[in-house]
N, C-alpha and C positions, 0 to 999 in steps of 0.2 A: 716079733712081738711077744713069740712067749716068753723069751728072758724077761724083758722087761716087767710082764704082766707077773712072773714068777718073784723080781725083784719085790717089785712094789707091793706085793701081798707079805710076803716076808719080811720086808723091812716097818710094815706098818703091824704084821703080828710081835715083831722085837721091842717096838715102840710101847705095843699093848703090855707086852710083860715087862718092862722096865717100868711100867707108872704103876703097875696093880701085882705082879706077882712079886718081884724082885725087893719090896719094901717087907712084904710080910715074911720071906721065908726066913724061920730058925738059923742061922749060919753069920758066922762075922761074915763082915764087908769083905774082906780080902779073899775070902775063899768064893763068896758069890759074883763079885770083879772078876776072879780068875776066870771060874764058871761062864760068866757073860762072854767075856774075850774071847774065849776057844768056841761057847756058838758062833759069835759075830764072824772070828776070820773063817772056824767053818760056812759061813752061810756067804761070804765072802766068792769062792772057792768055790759054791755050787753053783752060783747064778754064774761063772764064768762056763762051767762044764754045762749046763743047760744047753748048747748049740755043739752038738756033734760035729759039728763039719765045720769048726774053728779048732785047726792043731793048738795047742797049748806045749810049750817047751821052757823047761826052768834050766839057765847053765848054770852053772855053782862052782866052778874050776878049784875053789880055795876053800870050799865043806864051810862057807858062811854060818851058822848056826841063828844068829842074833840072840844069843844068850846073855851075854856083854850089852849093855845100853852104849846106843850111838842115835847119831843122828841118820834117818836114811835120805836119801834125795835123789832126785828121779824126773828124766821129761814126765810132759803133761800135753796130750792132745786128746784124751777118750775120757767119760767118764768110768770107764772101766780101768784105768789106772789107779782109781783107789780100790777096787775090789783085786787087782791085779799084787800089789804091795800088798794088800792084806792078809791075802792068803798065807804069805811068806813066814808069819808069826803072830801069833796070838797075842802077844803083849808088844803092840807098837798103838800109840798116840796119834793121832793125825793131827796135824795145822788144816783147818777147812775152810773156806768160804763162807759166807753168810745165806747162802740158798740153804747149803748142807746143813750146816747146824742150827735151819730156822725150818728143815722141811716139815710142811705136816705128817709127811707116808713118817721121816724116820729121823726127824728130829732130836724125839726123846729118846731113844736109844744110841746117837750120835751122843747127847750128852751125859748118859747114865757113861757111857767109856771113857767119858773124860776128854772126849779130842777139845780142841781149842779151836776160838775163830779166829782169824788173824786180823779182823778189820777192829779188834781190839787193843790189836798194839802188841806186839813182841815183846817189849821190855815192859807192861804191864802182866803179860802171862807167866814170868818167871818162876815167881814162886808156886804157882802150878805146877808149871811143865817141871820144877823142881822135886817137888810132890810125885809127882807121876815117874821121875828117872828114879827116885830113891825105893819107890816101889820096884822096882826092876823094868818098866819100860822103857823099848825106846820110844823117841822121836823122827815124824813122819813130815816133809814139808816139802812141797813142788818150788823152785828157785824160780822157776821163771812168773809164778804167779798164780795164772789164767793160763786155762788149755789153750791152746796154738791150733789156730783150725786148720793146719797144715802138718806134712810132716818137718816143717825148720822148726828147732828150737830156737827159742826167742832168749834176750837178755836174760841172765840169772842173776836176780835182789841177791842183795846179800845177810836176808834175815835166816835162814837155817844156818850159814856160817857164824851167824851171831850168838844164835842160840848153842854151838858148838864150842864156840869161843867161852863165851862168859858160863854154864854146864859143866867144862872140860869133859866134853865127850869128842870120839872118834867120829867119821865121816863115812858112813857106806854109800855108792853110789852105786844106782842101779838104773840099768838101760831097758827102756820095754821101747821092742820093737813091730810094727803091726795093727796097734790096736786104734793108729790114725786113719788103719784103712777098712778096718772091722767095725768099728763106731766112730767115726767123725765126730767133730763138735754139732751140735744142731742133728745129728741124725738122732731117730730112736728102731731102727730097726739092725740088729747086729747080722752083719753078712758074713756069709763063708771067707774062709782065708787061715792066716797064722798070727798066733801070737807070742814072742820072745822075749824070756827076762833073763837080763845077766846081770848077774852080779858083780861086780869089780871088785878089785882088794880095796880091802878095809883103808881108809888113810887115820893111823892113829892120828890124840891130842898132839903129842910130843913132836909127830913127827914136820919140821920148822920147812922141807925142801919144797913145797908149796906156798910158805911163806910164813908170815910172823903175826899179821892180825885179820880181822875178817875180810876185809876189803881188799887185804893179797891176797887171799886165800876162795873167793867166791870170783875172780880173774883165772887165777888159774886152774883153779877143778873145772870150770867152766869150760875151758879152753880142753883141757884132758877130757871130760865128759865126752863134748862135740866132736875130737877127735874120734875116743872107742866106740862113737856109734857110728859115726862116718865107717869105721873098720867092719862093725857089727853088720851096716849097710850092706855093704860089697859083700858078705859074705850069703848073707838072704835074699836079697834081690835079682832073683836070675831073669833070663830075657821077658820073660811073661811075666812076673810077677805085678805088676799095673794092666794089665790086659781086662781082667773080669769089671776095674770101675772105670774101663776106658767102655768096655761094649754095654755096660748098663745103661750110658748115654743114646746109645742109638735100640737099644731092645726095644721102642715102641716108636723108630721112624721106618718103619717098613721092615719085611722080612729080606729083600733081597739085598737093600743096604748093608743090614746087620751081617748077611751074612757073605757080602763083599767087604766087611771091614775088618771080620775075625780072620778069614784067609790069608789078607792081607799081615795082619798083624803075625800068623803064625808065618807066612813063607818070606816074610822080612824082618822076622826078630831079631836074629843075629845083625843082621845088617845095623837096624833100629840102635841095638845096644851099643855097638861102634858108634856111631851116631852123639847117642846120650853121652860116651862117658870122653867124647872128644872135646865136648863143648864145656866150657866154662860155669862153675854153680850161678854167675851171677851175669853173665853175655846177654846181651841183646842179640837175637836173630832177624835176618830178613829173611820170610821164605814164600815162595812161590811154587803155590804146587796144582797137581792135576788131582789130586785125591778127598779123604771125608775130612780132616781133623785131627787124624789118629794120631800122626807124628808131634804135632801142635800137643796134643794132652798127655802124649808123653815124655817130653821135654818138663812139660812145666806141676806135672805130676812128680817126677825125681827130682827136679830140683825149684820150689815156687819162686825163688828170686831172678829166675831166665825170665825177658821179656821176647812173646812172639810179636812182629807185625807180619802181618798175613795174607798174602792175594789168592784167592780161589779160582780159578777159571770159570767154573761152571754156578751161575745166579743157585740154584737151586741148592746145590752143596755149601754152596756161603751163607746161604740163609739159615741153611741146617746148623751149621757150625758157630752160626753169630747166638744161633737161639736155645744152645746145649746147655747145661748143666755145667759142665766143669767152665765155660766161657764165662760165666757170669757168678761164679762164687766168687772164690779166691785167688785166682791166679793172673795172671797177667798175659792177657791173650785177647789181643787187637786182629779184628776180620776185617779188610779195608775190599773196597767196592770194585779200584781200579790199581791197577801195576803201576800208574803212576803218583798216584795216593801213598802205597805202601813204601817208596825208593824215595821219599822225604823224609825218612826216618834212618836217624842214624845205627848202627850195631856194628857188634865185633865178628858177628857170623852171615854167612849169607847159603841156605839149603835152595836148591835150585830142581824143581822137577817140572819143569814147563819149558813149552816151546817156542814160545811170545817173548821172549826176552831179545835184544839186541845186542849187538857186540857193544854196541858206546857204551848201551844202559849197564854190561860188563864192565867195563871199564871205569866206569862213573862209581859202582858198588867198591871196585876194587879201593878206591880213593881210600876208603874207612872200613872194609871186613881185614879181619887177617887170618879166617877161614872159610874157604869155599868146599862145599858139599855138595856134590852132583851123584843123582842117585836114579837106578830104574834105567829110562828107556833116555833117558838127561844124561846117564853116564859121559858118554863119549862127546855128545853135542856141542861143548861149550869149554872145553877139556885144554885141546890147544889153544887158545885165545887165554887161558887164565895164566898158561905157563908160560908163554910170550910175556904175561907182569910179572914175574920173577915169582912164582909161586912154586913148590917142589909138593911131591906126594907123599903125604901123611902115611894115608893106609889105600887102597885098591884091593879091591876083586872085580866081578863081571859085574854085577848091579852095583859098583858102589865106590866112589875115590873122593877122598879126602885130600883138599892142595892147603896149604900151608905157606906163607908166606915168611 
């Protein structure tokens, strides 16, 4: 709460001096703009450093400078992605919402910098945003719209390519990784963890190998984007990294839950991460298990488009798991009552960690999974009967074999 509380006092002292200091002081416009800008991304830049115990990491592979006007573009799932871009440079424009540029905290200093609202129409802000590139900024615009309450990026409009297009400016594209799980949509509390911005190469005006007008060109950066942060991914995400907003769910269902479910978590990570990266981003799972949840939210934490259906064994842990937090935002995570509830539903995967299952109700799965996942004390239990369906071994060790069909 302190960032916040630090934000919104400073964005409404910026507001104060744009209505009352900023008209009287002695100084052209252009010199007091300049002035304004390097506070704003400075103050930008501080309320993200306000919480110590969020890493902050800039990559810049290619010494980006943003001295040259371009267009920047960038996911969007935190409000902290515009404090995030901002820091980056002093003279960038933003494309905003109608919250931002009507807030009361910081409204008036939104619009003493000139950002723009988009629900005014792209091709009515031209000669602004034109205004604004000839002074030497750039431009600042999220494709997909509206923050993503998850970490998928969602479709990308093709209004910042338009604005690229018809401008003749360049395309910076920039990946912020983290800050879906440090501020969510709907949260106002920023949590421990990391935050990652990378910059990609510039994609000049000229250059035609992304395409030839906006509508090729917001396809395929799109598609590139999605890729380098799929890459960006795999390189941050190591076995824990979903761990702290998996146990924040159970930190007030008791202490011995909580602390049968970090154990867990830590003495089956690896295991877990085999697991995640076997499965498909968009598979339906059947699973059946003897445990809290934990696998369930981590599944549909790394990838939201996985659908769990879910049998618990034990009422009590179903209840827990039906009445969690991450069950009931965003994801797609079905608790069913009975084993025979849950085997009406169709999927590409079938995780198997219970001892209630029957060879036929095997057999019946096999009809429509085309992988089986036997894991824990299930390992071996059910092992020969899936190879007997022509299934072959993915991955194995002692807790854990992946069959493959």
């Amino acid at each position: 709460m302190l960032s916040f509380g630090y934000y919104g006092l400073g964005g409404f002292l910026l507001s104060i001096i744009s209505v009352i200091l900023i008209p009287i002081i002695p100084l052209s416009k252009k010199i007091k703009m300049g002035w304004f800008h390097n506070v704003l991304s400075k103050f930008m830049k501080s309320v993200l450093y306000t919480n110590p115990f969020v890493d902050k990491r800039i990559i810049n592979t290619n010494n980006e400078t943003f001295k040259k006007q371009a267009v920047i573009i960038s996911n969007h799932t935190s409000f902290l992605d515009i404090l995030a871009i901002g820091m980056l440079h002093p003279k960038i424009i933003f494309l905003v919402n109608d919250w931002v540029y009507n807030s009361p905290v910081f409204g008036k200093a939104v619009k003493l910098a000139g950002f723009y609202p988009v629900t005014s129409g792209i091709e009515n802000g031209l000669s602004h945003l034109q205004k604004k590139v000839d002074q030497g900024y750039s431009l600042m615009a999220f494709p997909e719209g509206t923050r993503s309450s998850t970490n998928k990026m969602k479709r990308f409009h093709k209004g910042a390519f338009y604005l690229a297009e018809e401008l003749k400016l360049d395309i910076v594209p920039v990946l912020i990784h983290g800050n879906s799980e440090v501020l969510p949509k709907g949260s106002f509390i920023i949590k421990n963890g990391s935050v990652t911005l990378k910059i990609l190469d510039r994609i000049p005006f000229e250059d035609k190998t992304l395409g030839t007008t906006s509508r090729e060109k917001t396809k395929a950066i799109s598609t590139l984007f999605k890729t380098e942060f799929n890459v960006l991914r795999n390189e941050i995400e190591h076995n824990t990294y979903f761990h702290n907003i998996i146990l924040e769910d159970y930190r007030y269902k008791g202490d011995a839950l909580y602390k049968t479910v970090k154990t867990d978590l830590l003495n089956n990570s690896e295991n877990y991460k085999h697991i995640i990266d076997a499965i498909a981003e968009k598979d339906s799972i059947l699973h059946f298990s003897e445990d809290f949840g934990q696998l369930d939210f981590l599944l549909v934490l790394d990838r939201p488009d996985r659908k769990c259906f879910t049998f618990i064994e034990s009422d009590h842990e179903r209840a827990i798991v039906k009445n969690s937090y991450i069950s009931n935002t965003h994801y797609r995570i079905s608790i069913f009552d009975s084993l025979e509830e849950t085997l009406e539903n169709n999927a590409q995967v079938a995780i198997i960690n219970s001892k209630y299952i029957a060879e036929n109700q095997i057999k019946n799965i096999a009809n429509s999974v085309n992988l089986f996942i036997l894991l824990k004390e299930r390992r071996n239990l059910y092992s020969e009967v899936i190879f007997q369906l022509g299934y072959h071994t993915k991955f194995e060790n002692e807790t854990l074999i992946i069959l493959k069909k």
